[in-house]
N, C-alpha and C positions, 0 to 999 in steps of 0.2 A: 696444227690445231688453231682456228680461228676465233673458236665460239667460245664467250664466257662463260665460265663455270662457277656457280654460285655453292660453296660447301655450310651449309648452317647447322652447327648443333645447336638444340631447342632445349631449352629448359622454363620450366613456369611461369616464371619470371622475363627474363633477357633472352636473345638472340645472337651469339656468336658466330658471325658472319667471315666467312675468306673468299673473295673474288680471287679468281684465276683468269689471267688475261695474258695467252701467250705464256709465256715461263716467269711472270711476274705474280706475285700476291700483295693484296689490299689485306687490308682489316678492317674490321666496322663491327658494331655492338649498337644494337637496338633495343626498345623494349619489346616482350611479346605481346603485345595490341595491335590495334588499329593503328595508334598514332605512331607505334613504332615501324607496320607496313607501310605509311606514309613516307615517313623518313628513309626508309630502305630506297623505296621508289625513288626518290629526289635524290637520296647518293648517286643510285645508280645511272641516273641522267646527266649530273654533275662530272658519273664518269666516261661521259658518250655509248651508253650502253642502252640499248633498246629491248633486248631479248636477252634472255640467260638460260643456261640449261640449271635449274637449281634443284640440289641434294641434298637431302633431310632422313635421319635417324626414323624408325618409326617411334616415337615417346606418347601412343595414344592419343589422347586429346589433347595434348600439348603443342603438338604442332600444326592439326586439321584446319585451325583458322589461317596460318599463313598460308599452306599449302594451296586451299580454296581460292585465297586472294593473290596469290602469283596466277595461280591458273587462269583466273580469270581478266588479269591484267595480259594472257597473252604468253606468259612465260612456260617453258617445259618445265614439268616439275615431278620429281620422283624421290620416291619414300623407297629407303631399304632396309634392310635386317638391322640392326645394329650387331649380330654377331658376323655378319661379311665386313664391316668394317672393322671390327674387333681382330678379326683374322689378316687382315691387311695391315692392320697397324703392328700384328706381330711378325708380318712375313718382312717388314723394314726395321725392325727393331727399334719400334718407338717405344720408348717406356714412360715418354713423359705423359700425363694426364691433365689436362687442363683444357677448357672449354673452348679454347683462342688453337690450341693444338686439334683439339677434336674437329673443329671446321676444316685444317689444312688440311688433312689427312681424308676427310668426306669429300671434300672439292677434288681433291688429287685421285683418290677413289674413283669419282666420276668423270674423270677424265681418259680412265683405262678403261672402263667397262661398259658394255652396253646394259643399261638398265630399261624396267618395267615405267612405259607412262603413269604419270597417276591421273585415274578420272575422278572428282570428286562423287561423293555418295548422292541419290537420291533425298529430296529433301523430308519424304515420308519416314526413310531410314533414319536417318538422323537425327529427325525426332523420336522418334522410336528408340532407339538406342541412347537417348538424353531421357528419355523417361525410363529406362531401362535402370539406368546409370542412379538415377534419385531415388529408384522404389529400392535397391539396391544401400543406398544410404541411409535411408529412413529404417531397412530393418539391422544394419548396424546398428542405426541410435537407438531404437526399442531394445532390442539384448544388452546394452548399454546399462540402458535404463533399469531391466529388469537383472540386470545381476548386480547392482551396486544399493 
């Protein structure tokens, strides 16, 4: 295995990052912005890496902005179930749970398995589904409203 494998679980906030290179693991923790896509980039050049195969939990829109910006930086980048990872982490008997674990385990995951490219959405859908997403909201906050 030659190719780096980037393992990230997403959460709202941070990026729990584990580079796989050969039989070696990194670590790294970013924010989930832009500025922390920037930074991710710049590690990974720091660590002579140009191209990554990188693997992401599906967590909704918590992850769709980095996913986009790998993709478009050039990188492969694929979203999978979180219940195949869930199932992998029990077929090794991991029991431990933590965010810094959840990346090794996604990295290592994508190093066994052939996974689905992701192609980002059209940019009509995505607004669509962002408007989707707020009218959605707006009638939580009215029943909100009207039962208090």
């Amino acid at each position: 295995m030659n190719e780096a494998i980037l393992g990230i679980d997403v959460s709202k906030k941070d990026l729990s990052i584990a580079l796989l290179l050969h039989t070696s693991y990194k670590k790294y923790k970013v924010s989930n912005n832009i500025k922390g896509f920037i930074g991710l980039t710049k590690w990974l050049q720091a660590q002579g890496i140009e191209q990554v195969k990188a693997c992401m939990e599906a967590t909704g829109s918590y992850g769709e902005k980095l996913a986009d910006y790998l993709y478009e930086q050039g990188h492969q980048v694929h979203i999978v179930n979180p219940a195949c990872i869930k199932a992998f982490a029990r077929s090794k008997l991991s029991r431990h749970k933590t965010d810094e674990v959840d990346a090794h385990l996604i990295a290592e995951y994508a190093s066994k398995n052939e996974l689905r490219a992701y192609k980002p959405k059209e940019p009509m859908l995505k607004e669509l589904r962002s408007l989707y997403r707020c009218l959605q909201n707006l009638k939580e906050q009215q029943l909100k409203l009207e039962t208090s």
